[in-house]
DRENZAZA-437071 format. One record per residue (C-alpha): residue in one letter; x, y, z. Coordinates in pm, 1 decimal. Example, Ala and Ser with C-alpha at 12.3 -4.5 7.8 and 13.67 -1.06 7.14 Angstrom:
2
- residuo,east,north,up
- A,1230.0,-450.0,780.0
- S,1367.0,-106.0,714.0
***
This chain:
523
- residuo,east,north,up
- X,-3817.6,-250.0,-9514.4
- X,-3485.0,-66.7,-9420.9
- X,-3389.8,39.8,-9098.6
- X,-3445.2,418.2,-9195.2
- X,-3814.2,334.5,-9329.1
- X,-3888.5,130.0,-8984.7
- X,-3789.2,448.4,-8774.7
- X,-4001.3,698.5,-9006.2
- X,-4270.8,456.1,-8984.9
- X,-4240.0,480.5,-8572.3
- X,-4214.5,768.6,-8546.9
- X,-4509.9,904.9,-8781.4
- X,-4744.7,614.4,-8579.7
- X,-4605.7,810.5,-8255.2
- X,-4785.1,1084.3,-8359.5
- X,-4484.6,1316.5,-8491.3
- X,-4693.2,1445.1,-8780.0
- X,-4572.7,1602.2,-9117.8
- X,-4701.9,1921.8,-9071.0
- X,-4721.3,1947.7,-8692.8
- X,-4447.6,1743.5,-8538.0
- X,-4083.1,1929.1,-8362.2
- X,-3938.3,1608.1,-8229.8
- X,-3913.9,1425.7,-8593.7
- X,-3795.4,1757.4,-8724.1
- X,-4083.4,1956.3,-8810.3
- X,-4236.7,2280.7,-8688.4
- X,-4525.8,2302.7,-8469.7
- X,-4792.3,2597.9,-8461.1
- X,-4689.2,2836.6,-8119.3
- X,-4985.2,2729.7,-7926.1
- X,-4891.1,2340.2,-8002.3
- X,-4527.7,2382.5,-7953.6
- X,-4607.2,2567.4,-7596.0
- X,-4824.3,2275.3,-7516.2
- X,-4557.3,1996.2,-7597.5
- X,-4233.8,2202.0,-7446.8
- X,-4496.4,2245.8,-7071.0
- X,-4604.2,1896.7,-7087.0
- X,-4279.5,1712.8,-7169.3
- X,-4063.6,1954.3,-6982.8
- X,-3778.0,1938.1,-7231.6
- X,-3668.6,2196.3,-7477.3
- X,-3837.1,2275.3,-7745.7
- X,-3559.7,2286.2,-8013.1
- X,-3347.9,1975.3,-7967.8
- X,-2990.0,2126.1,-8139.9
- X,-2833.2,2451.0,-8258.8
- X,-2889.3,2395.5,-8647.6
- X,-3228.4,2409.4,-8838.7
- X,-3327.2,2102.7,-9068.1
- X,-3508.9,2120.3,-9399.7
- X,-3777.7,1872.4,-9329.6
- X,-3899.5,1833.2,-9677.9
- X,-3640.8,1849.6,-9962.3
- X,-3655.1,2107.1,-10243.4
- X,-3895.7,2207.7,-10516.3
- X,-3868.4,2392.8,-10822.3
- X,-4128.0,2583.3,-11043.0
- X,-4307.2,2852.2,-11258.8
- X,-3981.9,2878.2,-11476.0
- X,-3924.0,3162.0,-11754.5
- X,-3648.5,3259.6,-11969.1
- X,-3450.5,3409.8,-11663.4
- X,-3588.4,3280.4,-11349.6
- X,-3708.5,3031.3,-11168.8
- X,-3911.2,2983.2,-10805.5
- X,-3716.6,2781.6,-10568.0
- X,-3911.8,2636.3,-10225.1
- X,-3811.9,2469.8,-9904.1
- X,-3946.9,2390.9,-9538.7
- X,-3787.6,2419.9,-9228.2
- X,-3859.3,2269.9,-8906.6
- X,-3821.6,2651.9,-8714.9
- X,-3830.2,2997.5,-8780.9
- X,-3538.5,3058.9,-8996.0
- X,-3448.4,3262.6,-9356.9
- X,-3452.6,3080.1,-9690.9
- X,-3105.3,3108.0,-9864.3
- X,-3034.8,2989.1,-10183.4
- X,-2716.5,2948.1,-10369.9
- X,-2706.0,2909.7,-10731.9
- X,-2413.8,2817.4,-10986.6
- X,-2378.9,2655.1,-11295.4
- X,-2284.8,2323.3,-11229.2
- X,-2302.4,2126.3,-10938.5
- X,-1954.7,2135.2,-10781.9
- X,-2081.2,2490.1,-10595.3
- X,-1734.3,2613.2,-10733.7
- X,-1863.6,2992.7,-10811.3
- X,-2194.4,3064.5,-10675.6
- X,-2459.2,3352.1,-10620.0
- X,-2651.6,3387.1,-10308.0
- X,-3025.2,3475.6,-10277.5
- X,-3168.6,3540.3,-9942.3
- X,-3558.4,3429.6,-9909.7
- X,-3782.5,3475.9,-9634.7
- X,-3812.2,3369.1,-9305.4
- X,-3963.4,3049.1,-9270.8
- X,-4192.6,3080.1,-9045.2
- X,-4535.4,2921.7,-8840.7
- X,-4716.0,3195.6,-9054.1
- X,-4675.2,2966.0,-9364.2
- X,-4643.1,2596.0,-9223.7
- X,-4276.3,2704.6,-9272.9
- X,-4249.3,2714.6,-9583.4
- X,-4056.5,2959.3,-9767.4
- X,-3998.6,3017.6,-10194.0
- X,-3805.7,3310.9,-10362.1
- X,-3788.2,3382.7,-10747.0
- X,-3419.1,3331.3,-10827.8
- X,-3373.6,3575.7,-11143.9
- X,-3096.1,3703.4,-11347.8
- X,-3036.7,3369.5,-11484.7
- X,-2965.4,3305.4,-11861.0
- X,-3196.1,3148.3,-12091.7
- X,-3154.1,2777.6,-12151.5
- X,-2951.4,2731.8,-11917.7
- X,-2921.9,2480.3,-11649.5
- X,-2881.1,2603.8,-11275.4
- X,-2827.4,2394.7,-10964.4
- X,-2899.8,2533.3,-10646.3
- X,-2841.0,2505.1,-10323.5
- X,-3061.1,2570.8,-10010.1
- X,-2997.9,2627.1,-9620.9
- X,-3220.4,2750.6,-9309.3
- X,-3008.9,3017.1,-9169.2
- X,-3173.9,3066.2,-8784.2
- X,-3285.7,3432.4,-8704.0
- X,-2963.3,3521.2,-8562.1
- X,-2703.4,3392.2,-8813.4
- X,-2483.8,3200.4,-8621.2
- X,-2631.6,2832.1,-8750.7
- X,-2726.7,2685.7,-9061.2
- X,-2874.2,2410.6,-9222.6
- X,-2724.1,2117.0,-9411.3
- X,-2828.6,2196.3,-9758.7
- X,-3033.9,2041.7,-10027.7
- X,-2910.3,2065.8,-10367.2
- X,-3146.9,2058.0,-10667.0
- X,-3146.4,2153.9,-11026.6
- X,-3360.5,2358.9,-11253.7
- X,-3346.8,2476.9,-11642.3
- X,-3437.7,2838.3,-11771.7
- X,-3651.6,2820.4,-12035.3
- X,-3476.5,2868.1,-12393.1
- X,-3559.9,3080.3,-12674.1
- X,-3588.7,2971.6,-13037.2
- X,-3640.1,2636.8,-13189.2
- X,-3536.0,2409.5,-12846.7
- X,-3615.4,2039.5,-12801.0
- X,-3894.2,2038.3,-12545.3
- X,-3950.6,1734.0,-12293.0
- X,-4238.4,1742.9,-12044.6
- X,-4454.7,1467.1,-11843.7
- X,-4782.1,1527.0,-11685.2
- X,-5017.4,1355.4,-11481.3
- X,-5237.8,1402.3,-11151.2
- X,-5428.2,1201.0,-10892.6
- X,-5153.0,1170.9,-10571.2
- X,-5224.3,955.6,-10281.8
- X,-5625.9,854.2,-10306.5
- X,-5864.2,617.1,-10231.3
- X,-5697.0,465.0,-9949.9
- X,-5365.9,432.0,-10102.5
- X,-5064.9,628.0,-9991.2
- X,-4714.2,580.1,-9933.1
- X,-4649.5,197.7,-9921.3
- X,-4292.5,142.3,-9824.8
- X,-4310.6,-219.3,-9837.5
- X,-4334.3,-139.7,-10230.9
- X,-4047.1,113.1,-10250.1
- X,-4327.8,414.7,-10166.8
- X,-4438.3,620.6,-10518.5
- X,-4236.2,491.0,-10770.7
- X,-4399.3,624.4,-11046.9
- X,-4229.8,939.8,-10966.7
- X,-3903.3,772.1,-11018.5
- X,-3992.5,654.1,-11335.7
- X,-4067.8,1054.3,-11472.8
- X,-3718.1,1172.8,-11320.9
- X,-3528.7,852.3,-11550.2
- X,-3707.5,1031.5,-11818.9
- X,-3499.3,1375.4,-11766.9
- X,-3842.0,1579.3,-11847.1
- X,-3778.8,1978.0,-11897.8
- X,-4060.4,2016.0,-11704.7
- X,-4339.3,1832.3,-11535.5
- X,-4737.0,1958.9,-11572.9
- X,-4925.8,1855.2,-11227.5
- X,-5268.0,1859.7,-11323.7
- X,-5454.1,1883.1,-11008.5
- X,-5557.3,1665.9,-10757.3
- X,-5199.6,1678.4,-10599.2
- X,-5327.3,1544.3,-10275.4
- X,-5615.0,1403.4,-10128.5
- X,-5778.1,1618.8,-9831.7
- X,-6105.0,1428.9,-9838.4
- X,-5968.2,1091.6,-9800.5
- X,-5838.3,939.3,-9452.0
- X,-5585.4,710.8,-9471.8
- X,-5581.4,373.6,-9297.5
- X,-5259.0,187.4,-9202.5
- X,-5377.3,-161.9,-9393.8
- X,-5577.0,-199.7,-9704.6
- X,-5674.4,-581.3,-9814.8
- X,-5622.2,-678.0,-10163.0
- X,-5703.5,-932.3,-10377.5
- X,-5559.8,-1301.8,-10318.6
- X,-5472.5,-1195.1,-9911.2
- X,-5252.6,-946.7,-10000.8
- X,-5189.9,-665.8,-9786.3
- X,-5113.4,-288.7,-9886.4
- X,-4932.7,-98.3,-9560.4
- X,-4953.2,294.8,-9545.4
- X,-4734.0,521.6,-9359.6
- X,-5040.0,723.4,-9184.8
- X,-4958.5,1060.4,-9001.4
- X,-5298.8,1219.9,-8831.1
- X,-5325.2,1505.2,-9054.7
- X,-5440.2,1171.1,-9314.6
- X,-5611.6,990.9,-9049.1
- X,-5939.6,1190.6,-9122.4
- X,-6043.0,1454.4,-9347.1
- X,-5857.8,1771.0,-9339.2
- X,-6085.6,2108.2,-9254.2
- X,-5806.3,2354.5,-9045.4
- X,-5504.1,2503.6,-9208.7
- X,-5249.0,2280.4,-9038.6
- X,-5443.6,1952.1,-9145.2
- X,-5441.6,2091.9,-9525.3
- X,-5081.9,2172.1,-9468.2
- X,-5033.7,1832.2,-9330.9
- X,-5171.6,1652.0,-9671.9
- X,-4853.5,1855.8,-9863.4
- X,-4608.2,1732.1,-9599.3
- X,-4761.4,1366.4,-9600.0
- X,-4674.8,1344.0,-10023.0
- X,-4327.5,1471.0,-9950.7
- X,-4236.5,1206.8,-9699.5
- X,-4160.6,993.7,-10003.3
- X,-3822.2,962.0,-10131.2
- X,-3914.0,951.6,-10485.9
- X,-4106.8,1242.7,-10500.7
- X,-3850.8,1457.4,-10330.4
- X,-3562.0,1321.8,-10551.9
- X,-3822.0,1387.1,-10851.0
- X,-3900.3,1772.0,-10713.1
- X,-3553.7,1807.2,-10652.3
- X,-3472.8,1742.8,-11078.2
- X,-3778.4,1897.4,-11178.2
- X,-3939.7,2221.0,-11212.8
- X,-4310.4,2190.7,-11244.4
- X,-4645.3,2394.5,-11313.5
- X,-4911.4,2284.6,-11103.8
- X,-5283.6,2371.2,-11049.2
- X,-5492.2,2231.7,-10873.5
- X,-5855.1,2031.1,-10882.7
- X,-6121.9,1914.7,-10644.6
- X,-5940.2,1709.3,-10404.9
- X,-5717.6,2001.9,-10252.7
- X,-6027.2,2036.9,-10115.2
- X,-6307.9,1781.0,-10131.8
- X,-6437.7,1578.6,-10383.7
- X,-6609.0,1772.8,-10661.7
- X,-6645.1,2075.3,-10480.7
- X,-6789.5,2432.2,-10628.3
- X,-6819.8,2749.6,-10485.1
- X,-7091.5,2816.4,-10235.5
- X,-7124.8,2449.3,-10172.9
- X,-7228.9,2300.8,-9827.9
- X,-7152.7,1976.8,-9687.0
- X,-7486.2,1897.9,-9518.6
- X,-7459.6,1505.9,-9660.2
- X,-7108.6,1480.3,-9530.1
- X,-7088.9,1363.9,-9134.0
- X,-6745.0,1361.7,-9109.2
- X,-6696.3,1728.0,-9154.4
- X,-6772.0,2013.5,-8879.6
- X,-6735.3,2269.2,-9133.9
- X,-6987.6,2229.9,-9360.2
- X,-6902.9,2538.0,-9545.1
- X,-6699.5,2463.3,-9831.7
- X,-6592.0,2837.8,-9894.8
- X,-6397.4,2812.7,-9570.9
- X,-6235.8,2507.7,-9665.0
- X,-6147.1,2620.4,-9985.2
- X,-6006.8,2925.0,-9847.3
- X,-5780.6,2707.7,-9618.8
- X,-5701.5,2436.9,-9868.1
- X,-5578.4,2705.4,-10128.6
- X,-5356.3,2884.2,-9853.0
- X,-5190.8,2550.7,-9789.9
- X,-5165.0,2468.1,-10182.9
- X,-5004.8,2789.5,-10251.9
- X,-4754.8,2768.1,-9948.8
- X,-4658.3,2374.9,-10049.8
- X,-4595.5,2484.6,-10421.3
- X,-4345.6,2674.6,-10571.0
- X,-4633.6,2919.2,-10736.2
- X,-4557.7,3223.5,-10787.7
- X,-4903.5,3403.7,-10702.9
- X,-4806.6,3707.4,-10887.5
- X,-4742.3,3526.8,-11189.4
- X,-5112.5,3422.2,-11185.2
- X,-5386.7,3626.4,-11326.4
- X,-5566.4,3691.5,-11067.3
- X,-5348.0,3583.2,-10773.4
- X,-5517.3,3271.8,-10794.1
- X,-5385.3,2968.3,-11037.2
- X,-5430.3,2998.8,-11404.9
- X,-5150.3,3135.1,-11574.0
- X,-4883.2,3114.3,-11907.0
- X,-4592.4,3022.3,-11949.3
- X,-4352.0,3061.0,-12275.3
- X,-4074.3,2741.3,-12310.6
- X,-3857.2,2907.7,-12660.0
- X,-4060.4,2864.1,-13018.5
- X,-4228.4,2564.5,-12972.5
- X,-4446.7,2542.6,-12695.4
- X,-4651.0,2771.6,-12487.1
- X,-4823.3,2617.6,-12166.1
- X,-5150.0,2763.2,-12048.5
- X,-5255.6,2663.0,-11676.2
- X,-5588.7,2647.7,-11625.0
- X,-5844.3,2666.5,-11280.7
- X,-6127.5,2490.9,-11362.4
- X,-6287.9,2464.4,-10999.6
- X,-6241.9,2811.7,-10847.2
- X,-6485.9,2988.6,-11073.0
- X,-6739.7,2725.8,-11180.3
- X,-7088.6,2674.2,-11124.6
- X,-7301.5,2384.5,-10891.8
- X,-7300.7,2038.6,-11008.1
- X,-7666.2,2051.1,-11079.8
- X,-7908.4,1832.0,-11290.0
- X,-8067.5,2045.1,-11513.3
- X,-7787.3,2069.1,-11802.0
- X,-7996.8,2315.7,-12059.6
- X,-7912.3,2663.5,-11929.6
- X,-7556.0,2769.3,-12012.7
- X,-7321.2,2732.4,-11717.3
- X,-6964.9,2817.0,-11628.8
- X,-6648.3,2572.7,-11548.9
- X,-6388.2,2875.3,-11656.6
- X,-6571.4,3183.4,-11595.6
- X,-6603.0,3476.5,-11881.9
- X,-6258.4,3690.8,-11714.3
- X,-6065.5,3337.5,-11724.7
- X,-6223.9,3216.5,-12049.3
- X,-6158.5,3596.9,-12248.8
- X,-5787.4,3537.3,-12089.6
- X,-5753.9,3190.3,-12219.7
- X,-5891.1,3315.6,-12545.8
- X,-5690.6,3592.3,-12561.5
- X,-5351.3,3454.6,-12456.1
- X,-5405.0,3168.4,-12731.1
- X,-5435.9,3399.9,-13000.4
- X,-5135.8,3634.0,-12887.4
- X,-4927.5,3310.2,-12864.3
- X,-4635.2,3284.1,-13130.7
- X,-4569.3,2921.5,-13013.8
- X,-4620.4,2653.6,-13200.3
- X,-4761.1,2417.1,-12994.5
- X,-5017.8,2611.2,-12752.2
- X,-5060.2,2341.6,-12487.7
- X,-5368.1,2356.1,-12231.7
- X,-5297.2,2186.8,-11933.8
- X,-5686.0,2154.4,-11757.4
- X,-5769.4,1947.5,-11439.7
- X,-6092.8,1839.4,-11616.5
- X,-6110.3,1643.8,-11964.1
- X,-6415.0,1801.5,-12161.0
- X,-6566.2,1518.5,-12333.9
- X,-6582.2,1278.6,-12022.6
- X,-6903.1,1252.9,-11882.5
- X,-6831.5,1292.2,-11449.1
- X,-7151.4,1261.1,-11272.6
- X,-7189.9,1395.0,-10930.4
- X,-7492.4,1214.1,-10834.1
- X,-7791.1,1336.8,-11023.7
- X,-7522.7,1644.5,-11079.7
- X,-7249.8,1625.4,-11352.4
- X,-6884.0,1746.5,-11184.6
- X,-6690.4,1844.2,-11554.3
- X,-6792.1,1976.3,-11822.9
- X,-6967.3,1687.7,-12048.7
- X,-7340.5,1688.8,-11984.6
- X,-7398.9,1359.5,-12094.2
- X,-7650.8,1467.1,-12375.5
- X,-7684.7,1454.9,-12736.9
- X,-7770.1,1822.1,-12900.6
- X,-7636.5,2182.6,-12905.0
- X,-7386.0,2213.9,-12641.9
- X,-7572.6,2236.3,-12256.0
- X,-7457.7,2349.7,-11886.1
- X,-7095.4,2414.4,-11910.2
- X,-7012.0,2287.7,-12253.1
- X,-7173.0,2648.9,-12353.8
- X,-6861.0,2789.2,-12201.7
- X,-6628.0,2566.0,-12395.3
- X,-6830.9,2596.7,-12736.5
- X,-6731.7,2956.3,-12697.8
- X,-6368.9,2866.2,-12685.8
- X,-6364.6,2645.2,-12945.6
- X,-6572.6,2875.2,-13199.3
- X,-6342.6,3205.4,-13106.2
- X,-6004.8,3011.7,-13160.4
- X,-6116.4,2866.0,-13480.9
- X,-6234.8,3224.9,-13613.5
- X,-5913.4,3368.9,-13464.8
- X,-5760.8,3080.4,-13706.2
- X,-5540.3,3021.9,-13376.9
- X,-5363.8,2642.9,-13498.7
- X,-5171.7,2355.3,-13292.9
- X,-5387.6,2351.0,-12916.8
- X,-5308.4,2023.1,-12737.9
- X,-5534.3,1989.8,-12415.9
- X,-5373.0,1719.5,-12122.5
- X,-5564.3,1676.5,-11848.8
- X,-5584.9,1391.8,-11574.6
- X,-5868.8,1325.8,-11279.5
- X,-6038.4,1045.7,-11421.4
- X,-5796.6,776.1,-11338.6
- X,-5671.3,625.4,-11634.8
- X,-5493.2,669.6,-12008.5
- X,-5666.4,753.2,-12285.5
- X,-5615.0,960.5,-12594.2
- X,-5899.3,1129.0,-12751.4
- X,-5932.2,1312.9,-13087.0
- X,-6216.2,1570.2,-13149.4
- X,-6376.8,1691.9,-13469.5
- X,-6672.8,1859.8,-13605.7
- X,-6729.4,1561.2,-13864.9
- X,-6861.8,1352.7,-13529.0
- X,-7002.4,1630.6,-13302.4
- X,-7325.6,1822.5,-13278.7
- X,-7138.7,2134.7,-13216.9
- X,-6954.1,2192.7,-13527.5
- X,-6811.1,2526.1,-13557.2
- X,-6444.3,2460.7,-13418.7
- X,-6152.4,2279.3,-13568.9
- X,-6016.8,1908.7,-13459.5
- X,-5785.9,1865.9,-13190.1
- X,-5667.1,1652.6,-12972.4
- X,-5671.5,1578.7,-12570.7
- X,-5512.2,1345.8,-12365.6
- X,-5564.9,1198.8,-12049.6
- X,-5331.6,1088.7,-11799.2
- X,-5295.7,935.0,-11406.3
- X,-5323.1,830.1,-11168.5
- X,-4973.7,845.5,-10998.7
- X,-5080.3,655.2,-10655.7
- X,-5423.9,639.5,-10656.3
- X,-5721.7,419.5,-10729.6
- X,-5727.1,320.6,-11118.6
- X,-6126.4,402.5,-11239.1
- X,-6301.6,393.8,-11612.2
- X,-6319.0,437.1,-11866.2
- X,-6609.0,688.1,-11863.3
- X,-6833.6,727.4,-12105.2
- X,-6761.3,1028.1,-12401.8
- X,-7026.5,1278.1,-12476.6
- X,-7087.6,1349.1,-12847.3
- X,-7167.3,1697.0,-12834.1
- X,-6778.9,1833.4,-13009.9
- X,-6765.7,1493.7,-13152.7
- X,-6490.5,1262.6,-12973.2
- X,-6322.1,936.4,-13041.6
- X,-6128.3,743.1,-12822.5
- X,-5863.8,653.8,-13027.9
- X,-5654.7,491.7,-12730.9
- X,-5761.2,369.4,-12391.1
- X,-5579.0,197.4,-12074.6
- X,-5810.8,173.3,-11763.0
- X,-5849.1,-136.6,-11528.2
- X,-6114.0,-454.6,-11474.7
- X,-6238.9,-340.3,-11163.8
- X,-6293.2,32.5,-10998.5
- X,-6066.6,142.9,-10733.5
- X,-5790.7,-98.8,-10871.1
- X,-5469.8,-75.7,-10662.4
- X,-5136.3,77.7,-10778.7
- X,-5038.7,-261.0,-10645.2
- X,-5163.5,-412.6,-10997.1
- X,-5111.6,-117.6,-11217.3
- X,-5283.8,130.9,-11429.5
- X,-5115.5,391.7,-11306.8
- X,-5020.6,677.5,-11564.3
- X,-4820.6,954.3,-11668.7
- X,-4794.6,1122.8,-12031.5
- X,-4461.9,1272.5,-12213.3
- X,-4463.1,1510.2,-12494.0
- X,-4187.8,1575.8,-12679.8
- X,-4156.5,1845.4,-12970.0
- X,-3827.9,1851.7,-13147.7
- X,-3720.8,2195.2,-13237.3
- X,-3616.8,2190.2,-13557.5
- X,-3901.3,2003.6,-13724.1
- X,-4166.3,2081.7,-13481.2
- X,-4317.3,1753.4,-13477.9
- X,-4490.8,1680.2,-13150.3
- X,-4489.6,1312.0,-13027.2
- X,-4724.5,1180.5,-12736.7
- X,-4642.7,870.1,-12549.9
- X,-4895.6,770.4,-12231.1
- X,-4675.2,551.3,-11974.8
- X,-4737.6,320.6,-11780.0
- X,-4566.7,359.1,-11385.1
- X,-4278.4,160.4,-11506.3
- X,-4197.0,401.8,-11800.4
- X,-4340.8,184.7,-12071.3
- X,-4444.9,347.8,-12366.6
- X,-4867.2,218.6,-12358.8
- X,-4907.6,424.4,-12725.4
- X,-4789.0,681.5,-12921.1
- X,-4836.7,938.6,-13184.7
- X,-4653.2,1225.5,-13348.7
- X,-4851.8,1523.6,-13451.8
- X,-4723.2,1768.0,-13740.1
- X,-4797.1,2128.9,-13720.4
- X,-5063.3,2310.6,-13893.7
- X,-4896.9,2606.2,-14033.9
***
């Protein structure tokens, strides 16, 4: 462990906390920060400059703009240089908002003007309230999105930080995210679960053989988060790792999120009466919270999104189209009885998912979902996705999906590729009405992706209703398998622009290409 690692370590077990903490360089709420400054009786703000506690991020890209996002640790404005290569020779400058306690201070602004294709670096300071101090500044790098027949590189994955196993710097921290950036992706698809809100660290974990696994721990992940600042403290605990922050720093993403922004398998109008841990038992107000926090630790831009919530499209030149999706906000209870239709989209989201795929000129039309549809997730005597688990005419939520299926087959809409993670392991799956029940839809594929430092699960089991096959699968021995011993994930696609072949390859955390296959477009 280096010196630098040793003194983070310190000083998060001090109690200087991610989202909370002045003295390590990060902003505390007023009330907290009065509290400190009466009982320490030294000055609040230690210095005349702000610090950017938490690196850069960049997302929600188009042909001419892109979000940029930072934190600082006090009340300062967001300013962000741009140019077109990284010496900073000729630059523009782009003041954000202040950063403030009103949003965990955090800060994005929607740099714009910017030519397709086209790489930009950028560069971003904390300028304090009355000018006269700045930041350092944290450089990063983004690409527009082209027009025409482009090469297109992208990773995805999900599943950040669960199960007991966080930021281990004994093992270098979350190396998997190193791995992506070596891959120079154009873009990276976060497909939910980006942290774990329901899941308390501890500082030790034992493994097999008397190993040991060591977590950083700040108190925001010492129990399960249920105020805004211990939401916001799950988003600053991920970014205390070097590898992610160098990875946001290269990459722009598109992120949505799942069930563990929250807590595990969680619907709308849920209440946490078997949960003892929690004091709100009302997960409404928790998802309220959670998706404040999500939206101020991710460089979304909440007017991009249809309803100012998450899903969303995204054009990336000829090829490829990428379709966000929200498959938690709108769906139904996890209940038992799986013969009445049900909802895991919602008719406004579905009729916009519809929709949008049929207005798409793209070649590839690529659904990125935080649930896989064939895989059968119980929730005790419940099921959590969108597989019932039953032979026959589609049941429960798979209704819902039918309907997507059948109305983008009449609409003769060609080349959908779904990617998905949550279930903890690799796996490619191929669907056609020659296998299924529910025939009246045309074959595609899915594929399946994660963890990135979580527990490794599965495989689950495959429902037959739209007929799947499991063509490829990578999943551990044993449940809950460290990323100690591997099985973690991510997936690349690739589409090369002037064929438009797309090629799949699901990675292992080093890189390693597990399998692959190259898909032809359907004309």
């Amino acid at each position: 462990m280096t010196a630098t690692r040793h003194n983070r370590r310190a000083l998060l077990k001090a109690g200087l906390t991610g989202a909370g903490a002045v003295a390590g360089g990060l902003l505390l709420p007023a009330t907290a920060a009065a509290a400190t400054a009466s009982a320490t009786g030294t000055p609040l703000i230690r210095g005349d400059r702000p610090v950017l506690t938490h690196g850069v991020q960049s997302g929600d890209i188009t042909t001419g703009s892109g979000i940029v996002w930072s934190r600082a640790d006090r009340p300062s404005r967001l300013i962000v240089e741009i140019s077109r290569d990284s010496s900073f020779r000729h630059t523009r400058r782009v003041r954000g908002p202040v950063m403030s306690p009103d949003t965990g201070g955090t800060g994005k602004v929607r740099v714009a003007g910017l030519a397709p294709g086209t790489e930009v670096h950028y560069r971003v300071t904390a300028e304090a309230l009355d000018g006269r101090a700045c930041s350092e500044p944290v450089t990063g790098r983004f690409a527009t999105a082209p027009v025409g027949r482009s090469d297109v590189r992208l990773v995805w994955s999900g599943d950040v930080a669960g199960q007991n196993w966080g930021i281990n710097p004994e093992r270098g921290g979350m190396t998997i995210y190193r791995a992506m950036a070596d891959r120079r992706p154009d873009l990276f698809l976060h497909c939910g679960d980006t942290v774990y809100a329901d899941a308390p660290l501890t500082e030790t974990v034992a493994l097999p053989g008397g190993r040991v696994w060591r977590n950083i721990v700040t108190p925001e992940k010492a129990k399960v988060a249920e105020t805004l600042d211990e939401y916001r403290g799950q988003f600053a605990y991920n970014l205390l790792d070097d590898n992610l922050k160098r990875f946001t720093a290269d990459v722009p993403a598109y992120v949505q999120w799942d069930d563990h922004e929250v807590v595990n398998n969680w619907y709308p109008g849920e209440i946490l009466d078997d949960r003892p841990e929690y004091t709100e038992k009302r997960v409404d107000v928790l998802a309220a919270r959670a998706f404040q926090a999500f939206h101020e630790w991710h460089p979304i831009d909440r007017r991009q999104a249809v309803d100012g919530r998450v899903y969303r499209n995204f054009r990336h030149g000829s090829r490829a189209e990428i379709f966000v999706l929200d498959m938690r906000t709108y769906k139904d209870a996890n209940v038992a009885d799986q013969t009445k239709p049900g909802r895991i989209l919602g008719e406004r989201q579905a009729r916009w998912l519809v929709d949008a795929l049929d207005r798409s000129t793209a070649t590839w039309k690529i659904v990125q979902a935080d649930l896989p549809i064939g895989l059968t997730v119980p929730d005790g005597k419940g099921i959590e996705g969108v597989a019932n688990g039953l032979p026959g005419a589609p049941g429960g939520r798979e209704t819902e999906l039918a309907w997507v299926l059948r109305e983008i087959s009449r609409r003769k809409v060609r080349n959908v590729v779904w990617l998905t993670a949550d279930v903890h392991y690799t796996a490619a799956h191929h669907y056609s009405p020659d296998r299924a029940s529910f025939t009246d839809f045309d074959p595609f594929w899915e594929f399946v992706s994660g963890p990135l430092n979580a527990g490794a699960f599965g495989p689950n089991t495959l429902d037959p209703t739209f007929g799947p096959e499991a063509v490829f699968v990578h999943a551990p021995p044993a449940a809950n398998t460290s990323p100690a011993d591997g099985f973690q994930h991510f997936g690349e696609v690739n589409i090369d622009g002037r064929s438009g072949a797309l090629t799949v390859d699901l990675r292992d955390a080093t890189g390693a290409s597990l399998w692959s296959k190259t898909l032809q477009p359907q004309r």
